[in-house]
N, C-alpha and C positions, 0 to 999 in steps of 0.2 A: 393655650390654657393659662390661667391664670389661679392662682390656688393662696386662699388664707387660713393659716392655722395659729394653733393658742397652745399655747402648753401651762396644764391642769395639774397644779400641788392635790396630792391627795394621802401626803403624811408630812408633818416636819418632826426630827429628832435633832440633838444635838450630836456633832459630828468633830471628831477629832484625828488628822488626818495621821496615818501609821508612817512616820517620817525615820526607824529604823531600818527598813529595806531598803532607801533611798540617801546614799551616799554622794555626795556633793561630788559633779566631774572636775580632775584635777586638773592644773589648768595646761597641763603637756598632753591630754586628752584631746580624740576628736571625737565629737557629738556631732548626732542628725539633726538637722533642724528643716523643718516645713514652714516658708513663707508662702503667705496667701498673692494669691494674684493680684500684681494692684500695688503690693508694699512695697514700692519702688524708695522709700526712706530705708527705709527698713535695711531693703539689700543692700544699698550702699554703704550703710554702718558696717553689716557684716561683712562685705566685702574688703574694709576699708583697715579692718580687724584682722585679717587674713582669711577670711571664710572664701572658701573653693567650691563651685555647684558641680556636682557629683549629676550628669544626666541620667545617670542607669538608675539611683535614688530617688 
């Protein structure tokens, strides 16, 4: 199967994002991150950073 879709604006407003719930992680912090399949650049920075793949994540 092969399938094409469109995606359809059917309002614009102006948007201002609420950036008080969202505290910057510090940097002794460990965050989740989701690389797409394929970003083999990608991992290797994070890897390179000290980024660890969590399989059960």
């Amino acid at each position: 199967m092969r399938f094409k879709t469109v995606e359809l604006i059917v309002e614009e407003t102006p948007w201002t994002p609420n950036t008080t719930k969202l505290a910057p992680a510090k940097p002794e912090e460990i965050v989740g991150l989701k690389i797409a399949y394929g970003e083999v650049d990608l991992g290797r920075q994070i890897k390179a950073a000290g980024g660890k793949w969590n399989p059960v994540r």
